[in-house]
N, CA, C and O atoms as CSV, one atom per row, in Angstrom:
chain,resi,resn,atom,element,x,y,z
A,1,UNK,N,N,212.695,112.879,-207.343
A,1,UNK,CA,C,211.798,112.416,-208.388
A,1,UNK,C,C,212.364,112.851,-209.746
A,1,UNK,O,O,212.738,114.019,-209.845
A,2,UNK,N,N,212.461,112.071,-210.749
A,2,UNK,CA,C,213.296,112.260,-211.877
A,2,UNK,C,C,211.868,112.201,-212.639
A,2,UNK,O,O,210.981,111.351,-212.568
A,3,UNK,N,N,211.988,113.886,-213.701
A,3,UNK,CA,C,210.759,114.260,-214.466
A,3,UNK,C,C,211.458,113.559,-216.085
A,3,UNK,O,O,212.658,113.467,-216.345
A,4,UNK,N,N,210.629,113.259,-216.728
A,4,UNK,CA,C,211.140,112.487,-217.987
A,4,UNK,C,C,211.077,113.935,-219.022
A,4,UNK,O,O,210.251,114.843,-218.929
A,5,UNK,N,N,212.032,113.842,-219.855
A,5,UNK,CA,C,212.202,114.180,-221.435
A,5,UNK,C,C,210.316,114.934,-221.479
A,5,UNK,O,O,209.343,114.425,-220.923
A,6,UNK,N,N,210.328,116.009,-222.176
A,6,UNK,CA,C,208.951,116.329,-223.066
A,6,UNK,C,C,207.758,116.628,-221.701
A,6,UNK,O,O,206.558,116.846,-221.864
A,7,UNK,N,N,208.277,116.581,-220.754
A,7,UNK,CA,C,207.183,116.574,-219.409
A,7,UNK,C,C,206.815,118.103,-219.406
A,7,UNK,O,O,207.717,118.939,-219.393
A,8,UNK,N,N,205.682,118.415,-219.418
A,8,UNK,CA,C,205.656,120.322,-219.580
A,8,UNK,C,C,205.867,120.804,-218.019
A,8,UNK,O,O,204.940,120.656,-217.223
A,9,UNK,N,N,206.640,121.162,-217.766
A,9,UNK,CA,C,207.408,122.329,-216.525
A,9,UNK,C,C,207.561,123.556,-216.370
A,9,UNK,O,O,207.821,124.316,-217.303
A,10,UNK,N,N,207.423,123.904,-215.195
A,10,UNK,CA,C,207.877,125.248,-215.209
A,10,UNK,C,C,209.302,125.553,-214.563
A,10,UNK,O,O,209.642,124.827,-213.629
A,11,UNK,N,N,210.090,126.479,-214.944
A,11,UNK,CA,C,211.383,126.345,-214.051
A,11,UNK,C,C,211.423,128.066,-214.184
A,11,UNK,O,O,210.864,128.841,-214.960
A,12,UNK,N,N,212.351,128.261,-213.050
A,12,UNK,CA,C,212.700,129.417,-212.542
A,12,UNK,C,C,214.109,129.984,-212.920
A,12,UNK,O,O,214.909,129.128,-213.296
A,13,UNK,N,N,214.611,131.450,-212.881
A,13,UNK,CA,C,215.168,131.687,-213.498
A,13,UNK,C,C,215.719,133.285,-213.104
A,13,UNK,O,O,214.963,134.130,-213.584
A,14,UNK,N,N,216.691,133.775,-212.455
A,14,UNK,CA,C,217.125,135.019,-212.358
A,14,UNK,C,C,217.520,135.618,-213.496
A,14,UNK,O,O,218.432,135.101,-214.140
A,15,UNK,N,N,217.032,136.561,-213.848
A,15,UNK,CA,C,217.135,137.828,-214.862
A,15,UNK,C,C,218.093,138.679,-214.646
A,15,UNK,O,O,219.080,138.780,-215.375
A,16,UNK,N,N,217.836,139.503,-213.416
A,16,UNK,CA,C,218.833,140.889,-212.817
A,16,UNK,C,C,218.938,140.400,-211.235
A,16,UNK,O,O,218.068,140.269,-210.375
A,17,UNK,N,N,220.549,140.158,-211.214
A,17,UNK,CA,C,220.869,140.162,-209.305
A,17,UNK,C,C,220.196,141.849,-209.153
A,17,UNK,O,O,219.951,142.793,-209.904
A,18,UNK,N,N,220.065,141.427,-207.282
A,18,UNK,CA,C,219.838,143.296,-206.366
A,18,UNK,C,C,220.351,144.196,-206.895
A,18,UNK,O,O,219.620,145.143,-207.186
A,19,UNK,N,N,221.811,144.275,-207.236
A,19,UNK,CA,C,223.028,144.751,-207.668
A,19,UNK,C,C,222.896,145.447,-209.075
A,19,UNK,O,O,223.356,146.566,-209.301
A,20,UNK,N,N,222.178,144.627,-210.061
A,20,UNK,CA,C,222.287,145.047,-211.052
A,20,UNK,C,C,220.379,145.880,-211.602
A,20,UNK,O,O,220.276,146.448,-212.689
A,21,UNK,N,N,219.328,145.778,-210.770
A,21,UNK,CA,C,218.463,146.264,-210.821
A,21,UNK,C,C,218.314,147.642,-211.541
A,21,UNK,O,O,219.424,147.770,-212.059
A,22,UNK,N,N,217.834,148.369,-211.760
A,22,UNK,CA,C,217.347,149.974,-212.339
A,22,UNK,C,C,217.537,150.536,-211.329
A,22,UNK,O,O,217.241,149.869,-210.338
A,23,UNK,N,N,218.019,151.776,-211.097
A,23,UNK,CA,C,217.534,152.793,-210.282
A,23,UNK,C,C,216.666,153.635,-209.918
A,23,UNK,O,O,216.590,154.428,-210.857
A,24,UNK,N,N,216.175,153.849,-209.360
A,24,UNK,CA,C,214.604,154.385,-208.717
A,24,UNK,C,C,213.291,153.582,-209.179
A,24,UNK,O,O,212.218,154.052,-209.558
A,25,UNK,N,N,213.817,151.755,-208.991
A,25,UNK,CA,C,212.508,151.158,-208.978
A,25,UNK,C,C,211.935,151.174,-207.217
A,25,UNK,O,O,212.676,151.410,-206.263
A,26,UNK,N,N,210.508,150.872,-207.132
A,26,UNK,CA,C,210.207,150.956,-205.565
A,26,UNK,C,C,211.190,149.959,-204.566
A,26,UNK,O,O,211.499,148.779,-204.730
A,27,UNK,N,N,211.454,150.652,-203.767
A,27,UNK,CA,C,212.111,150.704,-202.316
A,27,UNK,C,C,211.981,148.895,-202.250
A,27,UNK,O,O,212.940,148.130,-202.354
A,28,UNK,N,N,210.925,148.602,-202.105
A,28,UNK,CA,C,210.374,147.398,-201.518
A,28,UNK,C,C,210.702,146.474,-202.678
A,28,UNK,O,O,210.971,145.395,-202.150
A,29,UNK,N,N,210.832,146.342,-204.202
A,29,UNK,CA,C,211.571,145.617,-204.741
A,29,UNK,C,C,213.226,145.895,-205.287
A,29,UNK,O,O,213.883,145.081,-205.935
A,30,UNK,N,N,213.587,146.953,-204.942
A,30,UNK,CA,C,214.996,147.055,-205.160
A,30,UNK,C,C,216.052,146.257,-204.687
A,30,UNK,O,O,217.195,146.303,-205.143
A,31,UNK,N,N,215.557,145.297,-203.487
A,31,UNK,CA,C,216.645,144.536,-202.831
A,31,UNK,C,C,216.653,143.421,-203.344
A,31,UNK,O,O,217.668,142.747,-203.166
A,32,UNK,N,N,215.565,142.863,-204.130
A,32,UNK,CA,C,215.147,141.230,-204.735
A,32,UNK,C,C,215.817,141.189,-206.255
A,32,UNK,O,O,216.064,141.994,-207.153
A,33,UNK,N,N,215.922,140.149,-206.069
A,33,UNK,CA,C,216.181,140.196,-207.572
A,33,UNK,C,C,215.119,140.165,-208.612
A,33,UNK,O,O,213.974,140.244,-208.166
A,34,UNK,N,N,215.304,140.024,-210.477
A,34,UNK,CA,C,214.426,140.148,-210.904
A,34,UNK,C,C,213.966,138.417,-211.673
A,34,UNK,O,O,214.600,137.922,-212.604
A,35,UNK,N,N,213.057,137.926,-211.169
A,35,UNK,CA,C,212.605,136.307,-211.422
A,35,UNK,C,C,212.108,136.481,-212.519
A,35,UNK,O,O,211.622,137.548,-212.895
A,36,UNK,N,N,212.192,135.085,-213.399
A,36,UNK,CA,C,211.350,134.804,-214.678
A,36,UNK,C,C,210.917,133.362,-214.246
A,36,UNK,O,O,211.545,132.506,-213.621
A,37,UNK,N,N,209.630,133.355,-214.779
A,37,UNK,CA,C,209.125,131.931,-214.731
A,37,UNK,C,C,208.632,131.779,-216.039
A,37,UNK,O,O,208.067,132.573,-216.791
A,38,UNK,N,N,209.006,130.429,-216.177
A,38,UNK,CA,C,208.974,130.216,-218.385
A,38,UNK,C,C,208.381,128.685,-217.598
A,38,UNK,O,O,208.716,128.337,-216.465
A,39,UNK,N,N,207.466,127.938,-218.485
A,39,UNK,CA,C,206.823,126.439,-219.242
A,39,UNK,C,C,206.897,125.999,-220.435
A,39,UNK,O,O,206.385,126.453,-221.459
A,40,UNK,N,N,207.415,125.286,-220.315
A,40,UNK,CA,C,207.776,124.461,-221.757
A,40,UNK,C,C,208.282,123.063,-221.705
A,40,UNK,O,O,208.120,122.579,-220.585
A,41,UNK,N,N,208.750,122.391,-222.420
A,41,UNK,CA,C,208.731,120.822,-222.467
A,41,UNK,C,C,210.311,120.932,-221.853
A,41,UNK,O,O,211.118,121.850,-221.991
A,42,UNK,N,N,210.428,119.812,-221.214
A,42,UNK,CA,C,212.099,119.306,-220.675
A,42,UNK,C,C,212.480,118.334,-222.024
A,42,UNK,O,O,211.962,117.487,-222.751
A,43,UNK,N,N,213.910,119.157,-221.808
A,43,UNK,CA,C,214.638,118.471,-223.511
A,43,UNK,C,C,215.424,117.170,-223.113
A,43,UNK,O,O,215.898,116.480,-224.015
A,44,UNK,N,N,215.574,116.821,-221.844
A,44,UNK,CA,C,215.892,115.612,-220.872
A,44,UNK,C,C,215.607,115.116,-219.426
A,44,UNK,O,O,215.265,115.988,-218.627
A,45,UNK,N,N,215.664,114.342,-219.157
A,45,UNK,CA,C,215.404,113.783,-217.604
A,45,UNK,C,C,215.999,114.812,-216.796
A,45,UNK,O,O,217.163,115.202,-216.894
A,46,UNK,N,N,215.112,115.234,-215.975
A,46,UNK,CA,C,215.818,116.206,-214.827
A,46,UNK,C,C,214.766,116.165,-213.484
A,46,UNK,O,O,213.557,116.040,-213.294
A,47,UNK,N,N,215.941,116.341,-212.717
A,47,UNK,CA,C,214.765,116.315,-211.071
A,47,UNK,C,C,214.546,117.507,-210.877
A,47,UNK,O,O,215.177,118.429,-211.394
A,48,UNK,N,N,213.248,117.648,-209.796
A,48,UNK,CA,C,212.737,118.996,-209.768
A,48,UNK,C,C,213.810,119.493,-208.532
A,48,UNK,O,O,214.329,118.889,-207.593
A,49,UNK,N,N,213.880,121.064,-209.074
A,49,UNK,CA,C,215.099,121.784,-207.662
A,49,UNK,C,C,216.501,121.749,-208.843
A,49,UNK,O,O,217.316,122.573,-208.428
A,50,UNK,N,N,216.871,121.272,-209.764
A,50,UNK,CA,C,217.414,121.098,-210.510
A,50,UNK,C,C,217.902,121.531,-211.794
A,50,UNK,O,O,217.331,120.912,-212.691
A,51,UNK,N,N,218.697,122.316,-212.192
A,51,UNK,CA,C,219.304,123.331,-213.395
A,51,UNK,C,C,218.614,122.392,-214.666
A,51,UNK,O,O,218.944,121.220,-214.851
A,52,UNK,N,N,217.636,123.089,-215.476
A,52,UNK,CA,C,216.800,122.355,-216.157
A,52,UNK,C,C,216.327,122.825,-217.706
A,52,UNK,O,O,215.161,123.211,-217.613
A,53,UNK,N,N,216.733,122.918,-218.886
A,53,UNK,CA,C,216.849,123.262,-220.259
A,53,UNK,C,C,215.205,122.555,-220.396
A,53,UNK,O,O,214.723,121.461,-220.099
A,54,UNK,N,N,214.719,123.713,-220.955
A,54,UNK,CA,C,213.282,123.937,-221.846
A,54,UNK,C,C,213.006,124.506,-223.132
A,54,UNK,O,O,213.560,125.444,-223.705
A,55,UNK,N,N,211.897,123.655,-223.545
A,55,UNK,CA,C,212.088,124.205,-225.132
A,55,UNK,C,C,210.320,124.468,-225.060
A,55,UNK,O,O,209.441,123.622,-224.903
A,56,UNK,N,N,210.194,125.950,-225.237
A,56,UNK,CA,C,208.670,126.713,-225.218
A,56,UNK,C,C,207.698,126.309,-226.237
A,56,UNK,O,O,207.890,125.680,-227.278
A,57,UNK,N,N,206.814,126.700,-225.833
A,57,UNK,CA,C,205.802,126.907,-226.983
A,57,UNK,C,C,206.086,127.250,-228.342
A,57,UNK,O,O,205.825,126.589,-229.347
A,58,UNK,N,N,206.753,128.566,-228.238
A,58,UNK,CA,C,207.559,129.257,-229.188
A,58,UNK,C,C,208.702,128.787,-229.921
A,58,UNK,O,O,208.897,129.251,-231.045
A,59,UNK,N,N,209.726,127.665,-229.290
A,59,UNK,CA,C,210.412,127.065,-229.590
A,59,UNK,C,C,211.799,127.775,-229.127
A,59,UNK,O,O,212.892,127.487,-229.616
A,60,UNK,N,N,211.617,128.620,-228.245
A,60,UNK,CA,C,212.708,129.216,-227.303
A,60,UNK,C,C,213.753,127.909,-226.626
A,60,UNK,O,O,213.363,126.752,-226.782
A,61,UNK,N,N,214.562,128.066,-226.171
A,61,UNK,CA,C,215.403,127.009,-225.265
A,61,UNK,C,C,215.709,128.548,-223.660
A,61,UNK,O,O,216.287,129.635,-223.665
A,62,UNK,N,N,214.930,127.739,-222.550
A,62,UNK,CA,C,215.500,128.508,-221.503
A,62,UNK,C,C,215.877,127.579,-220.589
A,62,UNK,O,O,215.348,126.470,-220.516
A,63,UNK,N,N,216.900,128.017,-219.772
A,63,UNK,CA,C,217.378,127.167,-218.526
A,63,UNK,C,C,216.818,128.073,-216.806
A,63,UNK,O,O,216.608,129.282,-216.713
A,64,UNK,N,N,216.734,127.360,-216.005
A,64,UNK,CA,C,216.598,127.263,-214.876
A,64,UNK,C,C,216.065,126.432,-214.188
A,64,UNK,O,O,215.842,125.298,-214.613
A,65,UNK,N,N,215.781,126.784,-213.102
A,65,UNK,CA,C,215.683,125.836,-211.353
A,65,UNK,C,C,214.203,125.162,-212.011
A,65,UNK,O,O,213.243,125.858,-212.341
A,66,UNK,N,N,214.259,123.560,-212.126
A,66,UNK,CA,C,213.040,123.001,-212.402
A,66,UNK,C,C,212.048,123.103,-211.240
A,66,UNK,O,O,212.051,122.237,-210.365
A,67,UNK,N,N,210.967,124.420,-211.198
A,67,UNK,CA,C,210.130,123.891,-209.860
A,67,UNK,C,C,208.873,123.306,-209.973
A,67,UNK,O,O,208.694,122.649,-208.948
A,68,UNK,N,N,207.787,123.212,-210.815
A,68,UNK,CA,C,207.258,122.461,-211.085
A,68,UNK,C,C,206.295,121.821,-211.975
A,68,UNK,O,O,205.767,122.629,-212.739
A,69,UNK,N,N,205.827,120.366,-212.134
A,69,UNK,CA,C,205.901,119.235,-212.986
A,69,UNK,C,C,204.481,119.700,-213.579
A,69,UNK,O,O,203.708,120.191,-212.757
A,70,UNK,N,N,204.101,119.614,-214.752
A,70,UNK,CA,C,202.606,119.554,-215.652
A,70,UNK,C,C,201.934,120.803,-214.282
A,70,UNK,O,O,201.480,120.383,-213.218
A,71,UNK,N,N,202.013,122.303,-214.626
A,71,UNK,CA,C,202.099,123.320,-213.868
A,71,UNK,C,C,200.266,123.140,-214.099
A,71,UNK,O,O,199.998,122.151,-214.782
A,72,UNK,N,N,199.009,123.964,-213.617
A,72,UNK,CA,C,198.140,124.753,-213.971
A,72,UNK,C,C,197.984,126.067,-213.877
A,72,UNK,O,O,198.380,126.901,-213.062
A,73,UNK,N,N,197.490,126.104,-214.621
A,73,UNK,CA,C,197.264,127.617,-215.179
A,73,UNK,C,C,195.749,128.025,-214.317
A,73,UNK,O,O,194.628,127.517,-214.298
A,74,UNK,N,N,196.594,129.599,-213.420
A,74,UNK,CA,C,195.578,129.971,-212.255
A,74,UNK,C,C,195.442,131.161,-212.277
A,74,UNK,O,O,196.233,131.853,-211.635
A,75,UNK,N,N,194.353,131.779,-213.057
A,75,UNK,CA,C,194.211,133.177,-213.051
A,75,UNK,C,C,192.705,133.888,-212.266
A,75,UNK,O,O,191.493,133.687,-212.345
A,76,UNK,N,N,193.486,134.668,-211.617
A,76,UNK,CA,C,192.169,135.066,-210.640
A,76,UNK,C,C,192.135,136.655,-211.313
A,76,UNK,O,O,193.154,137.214,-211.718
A,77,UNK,N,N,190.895,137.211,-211.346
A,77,UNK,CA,C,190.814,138.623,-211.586
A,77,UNK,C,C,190.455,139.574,-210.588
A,77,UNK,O,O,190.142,140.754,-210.747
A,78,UNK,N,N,190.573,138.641,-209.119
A,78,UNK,CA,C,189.856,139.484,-208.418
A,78,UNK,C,C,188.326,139.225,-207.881
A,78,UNK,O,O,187.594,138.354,-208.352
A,79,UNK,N,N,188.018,139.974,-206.991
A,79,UNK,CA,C,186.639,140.050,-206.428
A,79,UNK,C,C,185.576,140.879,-207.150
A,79,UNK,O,O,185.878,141.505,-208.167
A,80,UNK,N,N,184.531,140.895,-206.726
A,80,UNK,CA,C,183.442,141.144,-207.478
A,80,UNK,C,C,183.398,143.005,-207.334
A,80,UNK,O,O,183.428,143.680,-206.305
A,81,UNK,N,N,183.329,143.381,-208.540
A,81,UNK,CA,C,183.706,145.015,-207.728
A,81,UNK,C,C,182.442,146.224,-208.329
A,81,UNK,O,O,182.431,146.517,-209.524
A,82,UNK,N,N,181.507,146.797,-207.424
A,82,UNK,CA,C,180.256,147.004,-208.277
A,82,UNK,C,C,180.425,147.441,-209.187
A,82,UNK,O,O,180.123,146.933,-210.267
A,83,UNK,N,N,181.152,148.898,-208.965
A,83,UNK,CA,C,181.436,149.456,-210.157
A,83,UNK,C,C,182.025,149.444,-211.623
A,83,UNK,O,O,182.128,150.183,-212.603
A,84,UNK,N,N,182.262,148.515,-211.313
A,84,UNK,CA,C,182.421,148.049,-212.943
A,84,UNK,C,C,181.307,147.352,-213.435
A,84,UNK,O,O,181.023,147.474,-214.627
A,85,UNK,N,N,180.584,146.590,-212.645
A,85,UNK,CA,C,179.154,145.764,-212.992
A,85,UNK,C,C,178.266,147.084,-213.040
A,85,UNK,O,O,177.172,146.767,-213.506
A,86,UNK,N,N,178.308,148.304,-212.769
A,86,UNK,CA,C,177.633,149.335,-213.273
A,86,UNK,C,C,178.238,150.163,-214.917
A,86,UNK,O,O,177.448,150.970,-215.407
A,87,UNK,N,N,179.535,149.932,-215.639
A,87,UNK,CA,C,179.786,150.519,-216.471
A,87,UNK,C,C,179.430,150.581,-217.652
A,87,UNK,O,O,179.751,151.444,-218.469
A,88,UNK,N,N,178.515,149.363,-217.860
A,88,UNK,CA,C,177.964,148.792,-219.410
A,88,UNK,C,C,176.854,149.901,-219.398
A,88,UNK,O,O,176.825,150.745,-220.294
A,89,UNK,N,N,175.788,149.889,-218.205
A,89,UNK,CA,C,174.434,150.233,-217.897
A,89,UNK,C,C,174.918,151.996,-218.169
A,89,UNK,O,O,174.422,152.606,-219.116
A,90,UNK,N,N,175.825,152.607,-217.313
A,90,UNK,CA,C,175.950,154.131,-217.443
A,90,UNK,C,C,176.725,154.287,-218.928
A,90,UNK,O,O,176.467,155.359,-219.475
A,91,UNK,N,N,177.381,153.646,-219.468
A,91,UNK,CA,C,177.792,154.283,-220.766
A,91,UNK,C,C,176.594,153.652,-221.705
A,91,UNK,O,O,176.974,153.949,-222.838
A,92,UNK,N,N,176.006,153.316,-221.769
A,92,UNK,CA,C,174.560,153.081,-222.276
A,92,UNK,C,C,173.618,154.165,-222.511
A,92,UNK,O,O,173.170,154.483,-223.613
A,93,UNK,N,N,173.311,154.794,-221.217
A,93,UNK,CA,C,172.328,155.697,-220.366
A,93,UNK,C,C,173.683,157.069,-221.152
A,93,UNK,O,O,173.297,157.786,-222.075
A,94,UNK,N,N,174.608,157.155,-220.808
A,94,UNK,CA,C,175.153,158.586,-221.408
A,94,UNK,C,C,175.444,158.829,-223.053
A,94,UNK,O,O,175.407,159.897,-223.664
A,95,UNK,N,N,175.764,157.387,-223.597
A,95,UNK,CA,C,175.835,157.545,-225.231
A,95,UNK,C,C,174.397,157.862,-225.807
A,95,UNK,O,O,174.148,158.862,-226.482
A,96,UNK,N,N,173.425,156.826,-225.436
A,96,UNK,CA,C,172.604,156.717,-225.737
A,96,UNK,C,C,171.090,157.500,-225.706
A,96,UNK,O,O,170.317,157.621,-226.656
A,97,UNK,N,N,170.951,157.892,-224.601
A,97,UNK,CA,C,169.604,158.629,-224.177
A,97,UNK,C,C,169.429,159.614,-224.432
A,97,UNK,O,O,170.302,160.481,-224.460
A,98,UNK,N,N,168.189,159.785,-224.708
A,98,UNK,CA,C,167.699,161.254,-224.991
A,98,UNK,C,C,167.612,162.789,-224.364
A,98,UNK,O,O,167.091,163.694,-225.015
C-alpha cells in the first residue's frame, strides 16, 4: 500500500544497538535495543515497512521504518485505584480542620 506525501505516520527508528546501550541499565532491557517512535507528515510517497523521511510537528525531519498510517493517540492511566480517590478528601481533613 503506497501512503501519499503529507499523510500523518508514525515510523520507527533505532537510537542505541544492544552493543552500544549504558551500563548497568536493567538486566531485562540491556539486550534490546533502544526504539524511538516519532509522527509527523511523510515528505513523499512511501509504503508502510519502508525507510520513510518525516517532517514533525516541530518541523524536525526524522527517518525510519514507516509502521503506521493516520496513527491514534491511546493513553490509558490505568485502573481505578482507591487511594488516590481518597487524597483530595485527607489533605482537606489534615490542612484544613480544626
Amino acid at each position: 500500500m503506497i501512503v501519499k506525501a503529507g499523510t500523518w505516520v508514525e515510523i520507527r527508528s533505532v537510537i542505541l544497538d544492544e552493543k552500544s546501550r549504558a551500563y548497568g541499565i536493567p538486566e531485562d532491557t540491556a539486550g534490546l535495543p533502544l526504539m524511538m517512535w516519532v509522527k509527523g507528515y511523510l515528505t513523499e510517497d512511501f509504503r508502510v515497512g519502508e525507510n520513510a523521511v518525516i517532517t514533525t510537528v516541530t518541523g524536525r525531519t526524522e527517518r525510519g521504518i514507516l509502521e503506521e498510517v493516520e496513527p491514534a493517540t491511546n493513553i490509558d492511566y490505568g485502573g481505578y485505584i482507591p487511594e488516590i480517590a481518597e487524597i483530595g478528601r485527607v489533605a482537606r481533613e489534615v490542612l484544613f480542620d480544626d
